[in-house]
C-alpha positions as CSV (number, residue, x, y, z in Angstrom):
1,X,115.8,-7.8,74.6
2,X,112.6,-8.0,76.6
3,X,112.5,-4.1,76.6
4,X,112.7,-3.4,72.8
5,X,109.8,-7.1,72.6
6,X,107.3,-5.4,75.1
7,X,108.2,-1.5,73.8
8,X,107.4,-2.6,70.1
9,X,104.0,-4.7,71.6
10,X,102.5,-2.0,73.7
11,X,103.7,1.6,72.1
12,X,103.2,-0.3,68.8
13,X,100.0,-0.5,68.7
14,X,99.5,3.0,70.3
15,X,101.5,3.9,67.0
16,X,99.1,1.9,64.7
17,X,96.1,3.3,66.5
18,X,97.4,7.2,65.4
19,X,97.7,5.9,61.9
20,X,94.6,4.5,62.0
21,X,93.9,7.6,63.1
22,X,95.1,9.5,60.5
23,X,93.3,7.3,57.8
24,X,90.1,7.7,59.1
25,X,90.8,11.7,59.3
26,X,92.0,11.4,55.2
27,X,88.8,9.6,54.3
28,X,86.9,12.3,55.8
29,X,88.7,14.7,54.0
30,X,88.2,12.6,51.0
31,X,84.3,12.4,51.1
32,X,84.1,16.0,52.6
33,X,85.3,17.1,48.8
34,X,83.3,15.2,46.7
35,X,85.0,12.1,46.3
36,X,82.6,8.7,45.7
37,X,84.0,5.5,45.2
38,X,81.8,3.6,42.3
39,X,82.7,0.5,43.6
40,X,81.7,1.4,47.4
41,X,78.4,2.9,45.9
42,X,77.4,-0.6,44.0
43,X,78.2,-2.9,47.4
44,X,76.3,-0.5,49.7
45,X,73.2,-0.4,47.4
46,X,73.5,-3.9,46.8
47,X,73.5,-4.6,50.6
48,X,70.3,-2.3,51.1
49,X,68.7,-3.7,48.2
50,X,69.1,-7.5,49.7
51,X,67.6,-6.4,53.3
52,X,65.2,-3.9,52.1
53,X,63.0,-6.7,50.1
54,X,59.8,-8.0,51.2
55,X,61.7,-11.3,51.7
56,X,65.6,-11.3,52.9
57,X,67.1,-14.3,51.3
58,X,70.6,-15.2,49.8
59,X,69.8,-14.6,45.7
60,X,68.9,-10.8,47.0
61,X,72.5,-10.3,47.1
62,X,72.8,-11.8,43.5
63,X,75.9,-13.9,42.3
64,X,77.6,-11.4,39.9
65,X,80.6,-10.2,42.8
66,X,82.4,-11.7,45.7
67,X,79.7,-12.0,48.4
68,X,82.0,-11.4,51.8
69,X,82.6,-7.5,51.3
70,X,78.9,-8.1,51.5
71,X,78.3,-10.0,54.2
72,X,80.7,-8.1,56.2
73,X,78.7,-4.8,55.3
74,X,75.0,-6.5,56.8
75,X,76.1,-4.8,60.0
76,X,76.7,-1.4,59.5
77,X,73.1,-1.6,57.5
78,X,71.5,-1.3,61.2
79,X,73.6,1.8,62.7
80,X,72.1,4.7,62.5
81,X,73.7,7.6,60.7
82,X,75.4,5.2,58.1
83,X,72.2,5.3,55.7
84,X,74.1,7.6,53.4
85,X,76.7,5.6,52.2
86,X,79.7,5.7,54.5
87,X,80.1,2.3,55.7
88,X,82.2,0.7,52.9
89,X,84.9,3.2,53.9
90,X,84.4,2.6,57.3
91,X,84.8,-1.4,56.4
92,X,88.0,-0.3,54.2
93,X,89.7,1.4,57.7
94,X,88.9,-1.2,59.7
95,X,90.8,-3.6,57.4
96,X,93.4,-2.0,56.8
97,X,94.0,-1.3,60.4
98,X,93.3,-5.1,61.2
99,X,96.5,-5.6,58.7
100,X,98.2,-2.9,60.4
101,X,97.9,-4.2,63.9
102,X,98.2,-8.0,62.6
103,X,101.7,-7.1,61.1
104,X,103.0,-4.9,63.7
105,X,102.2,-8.0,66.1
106,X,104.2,-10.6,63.8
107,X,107.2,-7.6,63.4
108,X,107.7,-8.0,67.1
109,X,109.6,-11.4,65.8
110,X,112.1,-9.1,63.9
111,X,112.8,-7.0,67.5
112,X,112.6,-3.7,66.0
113,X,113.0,-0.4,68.0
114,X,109.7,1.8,68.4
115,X,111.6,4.1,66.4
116,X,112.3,1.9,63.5
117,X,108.4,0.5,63.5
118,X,106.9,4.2,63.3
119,X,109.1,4.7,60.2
120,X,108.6,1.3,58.4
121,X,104.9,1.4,59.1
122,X,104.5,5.5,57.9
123,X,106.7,4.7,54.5
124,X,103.7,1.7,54.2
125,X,100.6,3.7,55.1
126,X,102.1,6.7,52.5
127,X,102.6,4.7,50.0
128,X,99.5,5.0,46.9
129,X,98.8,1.9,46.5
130,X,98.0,0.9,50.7
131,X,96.8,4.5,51.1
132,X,94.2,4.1,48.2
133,X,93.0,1.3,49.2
134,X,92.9,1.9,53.2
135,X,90.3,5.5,52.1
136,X,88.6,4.8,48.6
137,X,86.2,1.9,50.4
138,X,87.2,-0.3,47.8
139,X,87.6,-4.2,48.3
140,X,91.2,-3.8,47.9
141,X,91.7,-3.6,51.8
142,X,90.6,-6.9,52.6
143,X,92.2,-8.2,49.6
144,X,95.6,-6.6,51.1
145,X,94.7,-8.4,54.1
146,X,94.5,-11.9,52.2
147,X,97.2,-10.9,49.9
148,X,99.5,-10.8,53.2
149,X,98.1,-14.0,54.8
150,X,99.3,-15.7,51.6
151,X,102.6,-14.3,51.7
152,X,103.1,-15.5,55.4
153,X,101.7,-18.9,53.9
154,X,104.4,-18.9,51.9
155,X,107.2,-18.2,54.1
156,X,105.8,-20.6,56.6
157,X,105.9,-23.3,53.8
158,X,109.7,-22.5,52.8
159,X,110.4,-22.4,57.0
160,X,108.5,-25.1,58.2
161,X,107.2,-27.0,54.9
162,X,104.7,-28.7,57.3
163,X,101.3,-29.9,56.4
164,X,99.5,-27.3,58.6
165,X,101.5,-24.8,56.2
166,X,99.5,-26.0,53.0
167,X,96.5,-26.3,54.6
168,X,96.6,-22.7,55.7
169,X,97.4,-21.7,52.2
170,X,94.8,-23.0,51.2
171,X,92.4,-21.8,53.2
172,X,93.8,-18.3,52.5
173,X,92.9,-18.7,49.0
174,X,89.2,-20.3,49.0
175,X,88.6,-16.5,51.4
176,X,89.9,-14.6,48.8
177,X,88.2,-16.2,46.5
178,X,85.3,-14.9,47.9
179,X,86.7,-11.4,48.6
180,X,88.1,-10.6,45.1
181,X,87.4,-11.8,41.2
182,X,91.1,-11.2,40.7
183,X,91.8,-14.3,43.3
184,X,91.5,-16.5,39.9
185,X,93.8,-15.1,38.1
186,X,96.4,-14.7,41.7
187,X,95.6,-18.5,42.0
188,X,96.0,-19.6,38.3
189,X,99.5,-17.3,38.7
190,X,101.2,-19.0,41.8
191,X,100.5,-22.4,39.9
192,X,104.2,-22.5,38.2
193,X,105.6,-20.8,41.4
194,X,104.8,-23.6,43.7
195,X,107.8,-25.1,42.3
196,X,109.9,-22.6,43.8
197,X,108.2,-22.2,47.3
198,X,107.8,-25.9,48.3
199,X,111.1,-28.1,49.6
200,X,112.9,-30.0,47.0
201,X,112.2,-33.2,49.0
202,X,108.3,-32.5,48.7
203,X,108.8,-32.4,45.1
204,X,110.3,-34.8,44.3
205,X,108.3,-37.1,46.4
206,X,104.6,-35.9,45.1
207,X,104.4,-33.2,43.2
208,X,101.3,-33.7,42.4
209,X,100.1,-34.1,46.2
210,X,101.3,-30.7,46.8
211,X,98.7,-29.2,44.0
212,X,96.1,-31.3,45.5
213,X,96.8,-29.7,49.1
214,X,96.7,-26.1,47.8
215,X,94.2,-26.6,44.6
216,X,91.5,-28.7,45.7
217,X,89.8,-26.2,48.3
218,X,89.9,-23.7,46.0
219,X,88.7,-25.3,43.4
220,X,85.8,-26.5,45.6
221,X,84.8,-23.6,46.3
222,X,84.4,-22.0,42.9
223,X,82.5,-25.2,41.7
224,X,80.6,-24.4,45.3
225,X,79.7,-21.0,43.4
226,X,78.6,-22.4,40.5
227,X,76.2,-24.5,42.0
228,X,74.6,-21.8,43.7
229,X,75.0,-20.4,40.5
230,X,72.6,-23.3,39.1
231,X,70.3,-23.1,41.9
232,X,69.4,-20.1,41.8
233,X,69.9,-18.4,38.5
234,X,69.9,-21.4,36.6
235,X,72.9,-22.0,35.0
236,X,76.3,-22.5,36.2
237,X,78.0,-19.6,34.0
238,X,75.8,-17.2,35.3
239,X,78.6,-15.4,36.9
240,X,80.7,-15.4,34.3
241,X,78.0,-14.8,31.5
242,X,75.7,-11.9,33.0
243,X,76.9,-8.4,31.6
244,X,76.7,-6.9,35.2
245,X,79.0,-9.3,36.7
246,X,82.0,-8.4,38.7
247,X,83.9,-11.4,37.8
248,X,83.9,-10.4,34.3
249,X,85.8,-7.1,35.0
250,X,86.5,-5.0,32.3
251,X,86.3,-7.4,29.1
252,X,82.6,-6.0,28.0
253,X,83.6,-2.5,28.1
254,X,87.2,-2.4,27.2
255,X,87.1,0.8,25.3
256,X,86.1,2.5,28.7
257,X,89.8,1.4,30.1
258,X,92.8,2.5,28.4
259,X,95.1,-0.4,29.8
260,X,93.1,-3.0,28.1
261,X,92.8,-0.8,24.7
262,X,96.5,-1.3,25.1
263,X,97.8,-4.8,26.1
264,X,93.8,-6.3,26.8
265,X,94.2,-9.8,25.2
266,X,97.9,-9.8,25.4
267,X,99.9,-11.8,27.6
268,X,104.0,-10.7,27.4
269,X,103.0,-6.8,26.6
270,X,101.5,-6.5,29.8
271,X,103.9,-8.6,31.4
272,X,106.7,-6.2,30.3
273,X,104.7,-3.1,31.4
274,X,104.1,-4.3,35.1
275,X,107.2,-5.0,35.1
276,X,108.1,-1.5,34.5
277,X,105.1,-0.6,36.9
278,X,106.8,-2.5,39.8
279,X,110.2,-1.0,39.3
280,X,108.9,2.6,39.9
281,X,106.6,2.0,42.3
282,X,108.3,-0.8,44.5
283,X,112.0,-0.8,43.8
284,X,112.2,-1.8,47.8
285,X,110.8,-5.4,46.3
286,X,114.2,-5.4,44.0
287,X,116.2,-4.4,47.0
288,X,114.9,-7.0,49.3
289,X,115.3,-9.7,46.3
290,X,119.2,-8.6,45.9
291,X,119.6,-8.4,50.2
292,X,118.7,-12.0,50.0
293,X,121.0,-13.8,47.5
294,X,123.0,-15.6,50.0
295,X,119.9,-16.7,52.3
296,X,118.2,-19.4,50.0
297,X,114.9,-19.3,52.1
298,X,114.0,-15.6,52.0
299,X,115.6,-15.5,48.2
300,X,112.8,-17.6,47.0
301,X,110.3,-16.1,49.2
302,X,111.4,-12.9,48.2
303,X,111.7,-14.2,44.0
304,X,107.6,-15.2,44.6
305,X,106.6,-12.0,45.3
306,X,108.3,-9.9,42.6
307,X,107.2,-12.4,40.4
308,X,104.0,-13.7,41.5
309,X,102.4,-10.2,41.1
310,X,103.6,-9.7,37.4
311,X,102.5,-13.1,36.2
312,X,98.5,-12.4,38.0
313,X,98.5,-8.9,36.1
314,X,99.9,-10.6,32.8
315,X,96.8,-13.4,32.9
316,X,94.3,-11.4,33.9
317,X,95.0,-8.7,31.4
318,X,95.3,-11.5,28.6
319,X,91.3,-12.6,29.8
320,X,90.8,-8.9,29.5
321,X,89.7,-8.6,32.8
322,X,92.4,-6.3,34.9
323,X,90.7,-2.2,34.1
324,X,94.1,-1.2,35.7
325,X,97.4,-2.9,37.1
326,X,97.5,-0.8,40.6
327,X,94.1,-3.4,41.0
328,X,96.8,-6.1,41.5
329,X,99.9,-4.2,42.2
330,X,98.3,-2.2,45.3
331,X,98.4,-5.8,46.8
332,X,102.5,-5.7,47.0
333,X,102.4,-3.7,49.6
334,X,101.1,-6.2,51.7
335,X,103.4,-8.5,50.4
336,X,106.2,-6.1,51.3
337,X,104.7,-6.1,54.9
338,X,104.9,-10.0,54.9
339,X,108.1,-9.9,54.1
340,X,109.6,-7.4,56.7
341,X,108.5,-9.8,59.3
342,X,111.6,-11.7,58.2
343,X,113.8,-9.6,57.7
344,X,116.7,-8.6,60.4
345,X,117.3,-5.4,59.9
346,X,120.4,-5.3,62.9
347,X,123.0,-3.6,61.7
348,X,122.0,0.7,60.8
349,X,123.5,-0.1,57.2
350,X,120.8,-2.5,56.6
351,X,117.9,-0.3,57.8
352,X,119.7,2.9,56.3
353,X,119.1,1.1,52.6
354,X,115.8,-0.1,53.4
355,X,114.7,3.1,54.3
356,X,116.0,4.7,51.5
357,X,114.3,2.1,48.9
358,X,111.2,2.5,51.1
359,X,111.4,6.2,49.8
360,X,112.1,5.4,46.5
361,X,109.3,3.6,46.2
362,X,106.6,5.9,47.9
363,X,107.7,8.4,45.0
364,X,107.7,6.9,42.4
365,X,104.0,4.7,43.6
366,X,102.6,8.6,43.7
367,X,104.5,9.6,40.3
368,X,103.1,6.9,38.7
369,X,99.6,6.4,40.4
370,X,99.0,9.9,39.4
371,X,100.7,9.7,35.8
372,X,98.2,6.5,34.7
373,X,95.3,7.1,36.9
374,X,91.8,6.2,35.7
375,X,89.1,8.6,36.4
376,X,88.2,7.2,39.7
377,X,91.6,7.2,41.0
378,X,92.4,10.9,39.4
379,X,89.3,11.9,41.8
380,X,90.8,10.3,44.1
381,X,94.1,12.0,44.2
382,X,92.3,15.8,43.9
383,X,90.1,15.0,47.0
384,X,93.0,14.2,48.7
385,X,94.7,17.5,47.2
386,X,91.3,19.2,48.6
387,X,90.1,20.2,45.2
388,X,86.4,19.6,45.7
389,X,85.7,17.1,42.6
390,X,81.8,16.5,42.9
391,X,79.0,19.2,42.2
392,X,75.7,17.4,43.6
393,X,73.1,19.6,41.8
394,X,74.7,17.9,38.4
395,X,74.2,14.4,39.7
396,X,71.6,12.5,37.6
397,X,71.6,9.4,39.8
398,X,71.8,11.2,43.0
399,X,68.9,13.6,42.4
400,X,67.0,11.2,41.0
401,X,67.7,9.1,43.9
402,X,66.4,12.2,46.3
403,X,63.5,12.9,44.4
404,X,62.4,9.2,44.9
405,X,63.6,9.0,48.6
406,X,60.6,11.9,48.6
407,X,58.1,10.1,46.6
408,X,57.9,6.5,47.5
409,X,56.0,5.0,45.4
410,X,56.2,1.6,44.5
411,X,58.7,2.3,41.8
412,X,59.8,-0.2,38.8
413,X,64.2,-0.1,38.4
414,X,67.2,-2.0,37.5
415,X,69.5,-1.4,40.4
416,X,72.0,-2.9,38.6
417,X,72.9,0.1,36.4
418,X,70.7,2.2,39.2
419,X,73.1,1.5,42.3
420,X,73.9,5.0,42.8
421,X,70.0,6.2,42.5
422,X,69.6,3.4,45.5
423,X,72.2,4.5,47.3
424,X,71.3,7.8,47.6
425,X,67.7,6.9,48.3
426,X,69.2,5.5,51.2
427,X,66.7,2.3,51.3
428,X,65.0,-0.1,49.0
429,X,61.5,0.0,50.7
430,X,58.9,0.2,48.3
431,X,61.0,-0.3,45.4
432,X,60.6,-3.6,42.8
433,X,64.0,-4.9,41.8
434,X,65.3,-7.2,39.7
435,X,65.8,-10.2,41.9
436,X,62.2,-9.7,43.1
437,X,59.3,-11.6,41.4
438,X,57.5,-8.8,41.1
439,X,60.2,-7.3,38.6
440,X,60.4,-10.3,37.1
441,X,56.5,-10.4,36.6
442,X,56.4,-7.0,35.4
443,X,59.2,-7.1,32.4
444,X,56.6,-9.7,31.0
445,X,53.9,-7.7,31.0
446,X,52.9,-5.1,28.0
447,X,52.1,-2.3,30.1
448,X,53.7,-2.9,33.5
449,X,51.2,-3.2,37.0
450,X,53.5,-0.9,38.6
451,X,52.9,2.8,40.0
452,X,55.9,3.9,38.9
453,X,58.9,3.4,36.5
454,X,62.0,4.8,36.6
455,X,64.5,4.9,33.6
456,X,68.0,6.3,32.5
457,X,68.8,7.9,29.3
458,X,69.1,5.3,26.9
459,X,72.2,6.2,25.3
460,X,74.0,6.9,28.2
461,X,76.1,3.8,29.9
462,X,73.5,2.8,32.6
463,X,71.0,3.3,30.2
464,X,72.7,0.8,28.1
465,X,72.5,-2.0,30.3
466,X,69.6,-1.2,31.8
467,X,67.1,-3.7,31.3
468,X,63.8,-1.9,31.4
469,X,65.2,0.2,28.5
470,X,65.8,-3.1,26.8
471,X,62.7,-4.7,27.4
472,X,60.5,-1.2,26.7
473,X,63.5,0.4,24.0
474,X,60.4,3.7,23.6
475,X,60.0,4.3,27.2
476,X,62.3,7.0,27.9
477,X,61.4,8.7,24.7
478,X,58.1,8.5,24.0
479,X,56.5,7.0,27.5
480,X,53.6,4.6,27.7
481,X,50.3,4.3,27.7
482,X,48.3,4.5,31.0
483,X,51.9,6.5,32.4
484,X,52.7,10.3,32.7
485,X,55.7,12.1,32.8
486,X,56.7,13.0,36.5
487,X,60.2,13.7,36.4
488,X,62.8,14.8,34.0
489,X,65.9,16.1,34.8
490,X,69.8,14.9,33.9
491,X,69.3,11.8,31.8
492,X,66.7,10.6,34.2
493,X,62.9,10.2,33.8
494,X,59.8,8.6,36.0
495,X,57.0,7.9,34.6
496,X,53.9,7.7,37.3
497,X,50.8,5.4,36.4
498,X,47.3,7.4,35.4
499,X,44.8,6.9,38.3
500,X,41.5,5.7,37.5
């Protein structure tokens, strides 16, 4: 016994160092053909816009998203060689490979073989939904990581159902709070569920207690947000008024999202179609609900998280907020790796049908990742086929951005609808932002006392929401007096103040 404990601890993590190996290699690959993840672009630029000011202070990193993908961003800002872009991914790999190593220390409980943990652990990493999230330098990864620290909450509450249990749980949830947007609705979800994790004695002792345990921190922590909200925006809403706000997702541009022209505003419809989601990409969740029938603790452990999942999808779609369901349903996989900690897979029958459902599962997740992917996830999957997806010479924001990176000039622009021109500028020195007073000085003025302003097409979706277009509606079009046309190339224009 001792052998097969100290074999999985030691060549285990040898094992999960080659995968995390391997998914640094693949998200090299991935950016090596073009592929650029929107939401790693907006974070990085946001993070180089708050420590680029004049003045580094909190508001720089605005209240519109999460703030700890931020925070935990700040210090890859000061390597060297990470200017253009690359440390989101980087951030991405090192969570997932923080969940890797944190599971494959808790599977040690389960006394699997080294065998047996190189095959569950390759069937996890292959899988779509951990693989997309592990390489596209999305949040998603330290969501997964959250996602499976709540699932070991809730075994440990149907185990132990001690107060430390609760409190954990808890805690769990006020981080991912601050991680994701989705961790509302995966709150608001488990609400119904608590039922079914706590002990029977618990409820029917205080039922209301046990929402007080789990609820209160959490919901301390948004009111916490919308203070700062108050503060320093001057309103509490702000986050969940602004236009540009993560925490709105998708609801002001649902016709950009085909799952929300479908079920957007809808609450059983979506329900229904996650459903069918699940079942193709994680039968194995099915299995392991079926396996556990006869074993009331892991049957309602395992009942939470086929269920949990559906219901967080369902809500969040209804509020219009979910752009896609693999934005939730990536997160079962962590679940699933929460889970195999308690199973005991002993006998080869047992394994045998795991491993088989693990299969299942990592085809159909690619069948249907591939079959409903948005545009950011189909350029996701043709990177990773090495089709070479992004042609840099037809870049608005990126040129533009490298055309300012050469002329630094104090320049006027939203970087709100201009993260990728910031990004690929690689810095923020010089330039007057919207959370500056300068900016704020300047929309208020006529003519702006700026040397230069920079502005997107105003038809185009930046341009949109852009608010220099919206303050000066004619500036693109027809310029402004005391400013000459510098640059005009892909939906992109500059306009440089007249000397003298």
């Amino acid at each position: 016994m001792q052998q097969i404990l100290n074999r999985t601890g030691l060549e285990g993590r040898f094992f999960i160092s080659l995968l995390t190996l391997a998914l640094t290699i693949v998200t090299i690959w991935l950016l090596a053909n073009g592929f650029i993840s929107d939401s790693a672009t907006e974070r990085w630029a946001t993070v180089i816009a708050a420590l680029g000011a004049q003045e580094v202070v909190l508001e720089n990193f605005t209240f519109l998203a999460p703030h700890l993908p931020l925070y935990l961003l700040v210090p890859f800002y000061y390597i060297p060689g990470l200017e253009d872009g690359g440390a989101p991914y980087l951030l991405s790999i090192i969570a997932a490979a923080f969940l890797l190593f944190l599971w494959a220390h808790h599977l040690r409980e389960v006394e699997l073989s080294q065998t047996r943990l190189a095959m569950l652990a390759v069937l996890v990493v292959i899988h779509p939904g951990f693989l997309w999230a592990a390489t596209s330098g999305s949040h998603i990864a330290l969501s997964m990581v959250a996602f499976y620290l709540l699932y070991r909450g809730f075994q440990h509450i149907i185990s132990d159902h001690d107060i430390h249990s609760y409190i954990s749980l808890a805690v769990t949830f006020v981080a991912f709070f601050f991680i994701d947007g989705s961790a509302v609705f995966i709150f608001v979800a488990l609400i119904p569920l608590l039922v079914v994790i706590a002990p029977l004695r618990t409820i029917m002792v205080s039922p209301v207690g046990l929402y007080l345990i789990v609820g209160t921190p959490f919901a301390f922590a948004v009111a916490t947000w919308a203070y700062l909200n108050w503060i320093f925006e001057g309103s509490f809403m702000h986050f969940i008024e602004h236009a540009d706000s993560a925490f709105l997702g998708g609801m002001l541009y649902t016709n950009e999202y085909p799952w929300l022209l479908d079920y957007g505003g809808q609450f059983f419809k979506p329900l229904l179609a996650a459903t069918g989601y699940l079942l193709i990409a994680y039968p194995v969740s099915v299995y392991l609900l079926l396996d556990t029938i006869n074993n009331n603790y892991r049957f309602r452990a395992s009942f939470v998280l086929l269920l949990h999942p559906l219901i967080a999808i369902a809500i969040a779609t209804s509020q219009y907020y979910l752009t896609h369901p693999f934005e939730i349903l990536a997160l079962i996989s962590a679940g699933l790796m929460a889970e195999l900690t308690y199973v005991r897979m002993q006998t080869r029958r047992e394994f045998f049908f795991l491993i088989v459902f693990m299969v299942v599962s990592v085809v159909g997740g690619w069948w249907l990742f591939i079959e409903t992917a948005n545009p950011q996830m189909t350029q996701w999957v043709q990177s990773l086929t090495g089709k070479h997806t992004a042609d840099a010479s037809k870049d608005g924001d990126l040129q533009v951005g490298l055309w300012l990176k050469n002329n630094r000039l104090p320049t006027l622009v939203y970087e709100r609808s201009a993260f990728k021109v910031v990004a690929a500028r690689g810095d923020a020195e010089g330039l007057v932002l919207s959370f500056s007073h300068d900016f704020k000085s300047a929309m208020r003025e006529r003519h702006p006392n700026v040397r230069q302003i920079a502005v997107p097409e105003p038809h185009s979706i930046s341009g949109r929401r852009d608010w220099i277009n919206i303050r000066y509606p004619h500036l693109y079009d027809h310029g402004m007096d005391g400013f000459r046309l510098v640059y005009d190339n892909l939906g992109w224009r500059v306009y440089r103040k007249v000397s003298g």
